[in-house]
ZALO-250413 format. One record per residue: residue number from 1; x, y negated, z negated of N, C-alpha, C in turn. Coordinates in pm, whole numbers. Layout:
N
- NUM:X:Y:Z:X:Y:Z:X:Y:Z
...
//
This chain:
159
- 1:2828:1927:3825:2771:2059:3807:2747:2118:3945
- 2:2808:2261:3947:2780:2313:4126:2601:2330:4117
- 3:2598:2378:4208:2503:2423:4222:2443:2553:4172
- 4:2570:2640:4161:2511:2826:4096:2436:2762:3947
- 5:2518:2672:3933:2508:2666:3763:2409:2586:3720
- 6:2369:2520:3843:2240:2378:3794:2157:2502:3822
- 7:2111:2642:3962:1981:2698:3973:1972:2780:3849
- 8:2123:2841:3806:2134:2903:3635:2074:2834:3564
- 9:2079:2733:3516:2022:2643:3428:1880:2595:3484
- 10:1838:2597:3569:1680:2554:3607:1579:2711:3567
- 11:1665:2807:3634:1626:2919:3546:1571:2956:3428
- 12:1681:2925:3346:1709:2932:3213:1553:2856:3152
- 13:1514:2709:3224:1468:2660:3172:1273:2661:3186
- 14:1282:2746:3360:1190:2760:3358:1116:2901:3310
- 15:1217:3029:3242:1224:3118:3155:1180:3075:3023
- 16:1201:2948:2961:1167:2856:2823:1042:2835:2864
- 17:1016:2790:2952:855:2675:2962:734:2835:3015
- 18:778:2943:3038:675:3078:3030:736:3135:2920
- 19:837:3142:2815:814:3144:2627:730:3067:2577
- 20:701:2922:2607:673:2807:2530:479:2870:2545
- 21:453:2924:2664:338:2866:2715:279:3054:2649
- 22:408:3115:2635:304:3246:2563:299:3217:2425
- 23:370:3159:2357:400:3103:2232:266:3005:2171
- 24:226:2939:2307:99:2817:2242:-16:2931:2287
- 25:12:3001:2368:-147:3138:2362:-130:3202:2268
- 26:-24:3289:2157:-25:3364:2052:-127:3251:1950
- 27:-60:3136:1926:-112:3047:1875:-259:3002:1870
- 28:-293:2952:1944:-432:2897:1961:-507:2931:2102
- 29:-480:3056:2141:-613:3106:2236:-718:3168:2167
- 30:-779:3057:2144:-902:3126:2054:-1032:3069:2044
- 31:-1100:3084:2089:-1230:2985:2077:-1258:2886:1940
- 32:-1267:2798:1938:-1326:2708:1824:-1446:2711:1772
- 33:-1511:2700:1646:-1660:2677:1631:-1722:2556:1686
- 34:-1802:2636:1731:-1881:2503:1762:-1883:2355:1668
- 35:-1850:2241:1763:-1868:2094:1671:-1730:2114:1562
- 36:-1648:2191:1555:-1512:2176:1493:-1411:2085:1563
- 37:-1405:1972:1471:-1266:1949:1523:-1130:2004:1519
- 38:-1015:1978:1566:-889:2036:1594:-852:2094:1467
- 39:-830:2030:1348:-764:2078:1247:-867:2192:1155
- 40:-1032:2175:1159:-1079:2227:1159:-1107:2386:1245
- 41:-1068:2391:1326:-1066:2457:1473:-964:2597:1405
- 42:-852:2497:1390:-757:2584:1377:-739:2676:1214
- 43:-806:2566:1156:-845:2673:1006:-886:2789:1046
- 44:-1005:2777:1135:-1114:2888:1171:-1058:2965:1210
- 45:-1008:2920:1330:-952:3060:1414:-836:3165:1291
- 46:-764:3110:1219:-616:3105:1115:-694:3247:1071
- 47:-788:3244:1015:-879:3329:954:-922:3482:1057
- 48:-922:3447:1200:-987:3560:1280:-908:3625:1327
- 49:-757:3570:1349:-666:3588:1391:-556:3747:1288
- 50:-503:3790:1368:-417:3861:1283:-284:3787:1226
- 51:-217:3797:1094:-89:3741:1014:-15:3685:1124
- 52:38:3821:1215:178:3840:1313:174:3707:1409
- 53:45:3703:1449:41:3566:1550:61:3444:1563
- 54:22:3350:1395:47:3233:1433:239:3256:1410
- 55:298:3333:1340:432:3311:1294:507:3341:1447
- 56:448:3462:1520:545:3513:1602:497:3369:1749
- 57:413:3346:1728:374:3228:1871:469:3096:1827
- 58:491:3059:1736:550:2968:1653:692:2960:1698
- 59:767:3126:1682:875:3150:1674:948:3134:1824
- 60:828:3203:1926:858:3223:2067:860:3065:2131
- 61:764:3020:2060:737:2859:2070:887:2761:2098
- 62:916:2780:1974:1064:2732:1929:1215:2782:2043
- 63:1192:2902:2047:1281:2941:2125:1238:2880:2282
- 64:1114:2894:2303:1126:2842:2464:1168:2660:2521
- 65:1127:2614:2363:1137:2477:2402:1321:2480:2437
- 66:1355:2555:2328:1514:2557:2339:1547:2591:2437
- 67:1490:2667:2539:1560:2655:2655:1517:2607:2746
- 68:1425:2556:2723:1319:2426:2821:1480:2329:2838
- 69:1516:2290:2706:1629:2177:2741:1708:2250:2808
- 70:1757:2313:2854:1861:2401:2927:1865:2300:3094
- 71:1714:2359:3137:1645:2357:3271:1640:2172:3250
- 72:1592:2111:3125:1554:1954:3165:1708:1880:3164
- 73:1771:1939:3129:1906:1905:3087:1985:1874:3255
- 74:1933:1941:3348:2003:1973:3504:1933:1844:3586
- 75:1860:1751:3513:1796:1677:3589:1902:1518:3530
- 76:1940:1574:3426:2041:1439:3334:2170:1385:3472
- 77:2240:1475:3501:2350:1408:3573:2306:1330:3667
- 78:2206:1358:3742:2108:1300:3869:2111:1139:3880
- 79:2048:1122:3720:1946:1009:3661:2061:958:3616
- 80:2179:998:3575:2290:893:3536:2349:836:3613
- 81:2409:920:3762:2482:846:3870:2394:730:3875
- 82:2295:750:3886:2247:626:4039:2166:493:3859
- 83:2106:548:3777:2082:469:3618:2130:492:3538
- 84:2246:442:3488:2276:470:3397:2239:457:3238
- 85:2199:343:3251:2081:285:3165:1983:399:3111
- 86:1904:455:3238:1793:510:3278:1859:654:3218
- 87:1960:722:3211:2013:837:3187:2056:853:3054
- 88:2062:714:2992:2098:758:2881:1947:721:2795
- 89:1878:708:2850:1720:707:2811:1669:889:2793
- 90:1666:900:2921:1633:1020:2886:1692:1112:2835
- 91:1799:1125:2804:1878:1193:2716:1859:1177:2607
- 92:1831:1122:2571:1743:1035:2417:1653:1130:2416
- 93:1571:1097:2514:1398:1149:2489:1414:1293:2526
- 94:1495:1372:2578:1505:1487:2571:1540:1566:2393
- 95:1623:1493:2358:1676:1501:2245:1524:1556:2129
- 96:1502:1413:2147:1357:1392:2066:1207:1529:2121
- 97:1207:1523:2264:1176:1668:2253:1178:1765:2224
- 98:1304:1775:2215:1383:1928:2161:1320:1939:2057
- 99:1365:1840:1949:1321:1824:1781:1205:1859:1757
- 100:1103:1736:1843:957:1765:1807:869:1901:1835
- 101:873:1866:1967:839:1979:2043:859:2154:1995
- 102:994:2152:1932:1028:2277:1861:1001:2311:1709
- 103:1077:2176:1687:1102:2216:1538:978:2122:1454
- 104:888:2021:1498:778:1949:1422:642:2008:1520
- 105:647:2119:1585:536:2159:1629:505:2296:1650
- 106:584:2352:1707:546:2535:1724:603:2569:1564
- 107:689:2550:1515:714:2628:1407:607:2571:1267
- 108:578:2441:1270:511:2399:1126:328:2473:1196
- 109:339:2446:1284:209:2499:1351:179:2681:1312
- 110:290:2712:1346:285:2898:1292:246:2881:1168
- 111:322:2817:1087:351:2887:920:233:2833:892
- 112:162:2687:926:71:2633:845:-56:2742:875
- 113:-82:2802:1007:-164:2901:1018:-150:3046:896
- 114:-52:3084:896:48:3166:843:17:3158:706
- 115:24:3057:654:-16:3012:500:-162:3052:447
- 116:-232:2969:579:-355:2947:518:-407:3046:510
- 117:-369:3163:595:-448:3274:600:-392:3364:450
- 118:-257:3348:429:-202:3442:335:-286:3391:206
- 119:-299:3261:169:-361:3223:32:-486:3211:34
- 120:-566:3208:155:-669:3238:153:-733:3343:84
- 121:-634:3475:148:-663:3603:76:-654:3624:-59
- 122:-546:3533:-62:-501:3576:-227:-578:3492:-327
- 123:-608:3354:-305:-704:3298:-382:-823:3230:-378
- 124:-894:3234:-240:-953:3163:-166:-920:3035:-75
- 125:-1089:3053:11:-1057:2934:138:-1018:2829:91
- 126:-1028:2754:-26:-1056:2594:-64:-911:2589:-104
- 127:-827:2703:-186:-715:2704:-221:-620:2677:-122
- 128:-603:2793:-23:-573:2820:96:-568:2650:176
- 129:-687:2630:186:-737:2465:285:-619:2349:195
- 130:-598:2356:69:-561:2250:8:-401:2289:26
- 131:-321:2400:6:-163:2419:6:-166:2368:160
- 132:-228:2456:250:-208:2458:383:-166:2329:493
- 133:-282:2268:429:-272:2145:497:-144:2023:416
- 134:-181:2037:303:-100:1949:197:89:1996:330
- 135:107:2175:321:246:2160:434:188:2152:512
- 136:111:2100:613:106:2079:723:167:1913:734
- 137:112:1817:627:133:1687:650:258:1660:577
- 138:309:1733:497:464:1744:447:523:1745:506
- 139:520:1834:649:608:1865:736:593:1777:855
- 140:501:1710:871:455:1615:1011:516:1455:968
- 141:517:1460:832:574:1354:813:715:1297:890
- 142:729:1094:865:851:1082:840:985:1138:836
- 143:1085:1192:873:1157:1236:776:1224:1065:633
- 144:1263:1142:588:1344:1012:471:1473:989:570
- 145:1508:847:545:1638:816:593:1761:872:495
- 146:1898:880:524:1997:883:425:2049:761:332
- 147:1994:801:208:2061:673:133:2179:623:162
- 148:2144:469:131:2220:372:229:2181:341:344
- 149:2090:382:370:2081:326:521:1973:246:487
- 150:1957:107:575:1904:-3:531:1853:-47:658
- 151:1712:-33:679:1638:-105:793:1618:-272:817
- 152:1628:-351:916:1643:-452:891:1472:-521:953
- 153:1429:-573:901:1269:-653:966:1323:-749:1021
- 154:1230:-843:1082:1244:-912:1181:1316:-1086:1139
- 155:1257:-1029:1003:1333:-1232:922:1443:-1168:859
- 156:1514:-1045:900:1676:-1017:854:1688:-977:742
- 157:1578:-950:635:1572:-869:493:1579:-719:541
- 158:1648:-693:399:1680:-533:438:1549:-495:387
- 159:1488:-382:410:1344:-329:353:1425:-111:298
//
């Protein structure tokens, strides 16, 4: 990779990480109640907040991580010459960033705000508290493997 194209791409990426970082302020710049914890926290605020915010911080969220990998991506060829081992590690864990970071955190993070506030209105807090969270941990979950695929434990039974 020359060089125009690695500072293009460091660009790119440090353009993602000031999306990412207005994306987690749409989100949760907001004071907490007092003695609330996090998931609590964020009910509260879900409520003070206007609709547009947790979805659109969510959205900007998503997009910046996406080009966060752009910029972390220019550090891969580096780490492969000299480890290769070591390069194909982080390429992994970039990977797994991308995923989490985007798609199991700014976006389930919007909507679950997003939710709670919409059914709140429509049928109350307790209603609202119970869908909300119920997708919040739907979506934080596991995913399922593809049938057929067969994990092996440590005494060689498939589980």
């Amino acid at each position: 990779m020359n060089r125009e194209k690695t500072e293009k791409f460091l660009k790119i990426g440090l353009s993602g990480a000031l999306l990412t970082l207005v994306g987690d302020l749409l989100i949760g710049a907001a004071k907490f109640p007092d003695g609330a914890n996090m998931i609590d926290g964020y009910f509260a605020i879900a409520l003070a907040m206007p609709a547009w915010r947790p979805i659109l911080g969510g959205l900007i969220g998503f997009v910046g991580i996406s080009l966060e990998y752009c910029g972390l991506m220019t550090v891969y060829p580096l780490i492969r010459q000299k480890m290769p081992r070591g390069g194909r590690f982080y390429r992994l864990a970039m990977y797994v960033y991308l995923a989490a970071g985007g798609g199991a955190v700014h976006l389930p993070c919007g909507a679950f705000m997003w939710i709670y506030k919409s059914v709140a209105a429509a049928a109350g807090q307790a209603v609202g508290h119970d869908i909300a969270l119920g997708y919040l941990l739907y979506s934080l979950r596991y995913p399922r493997l593809p049938r057929g695929c067969v994990l092996y434990s440590k005494e060689g039974k498939g589980t």
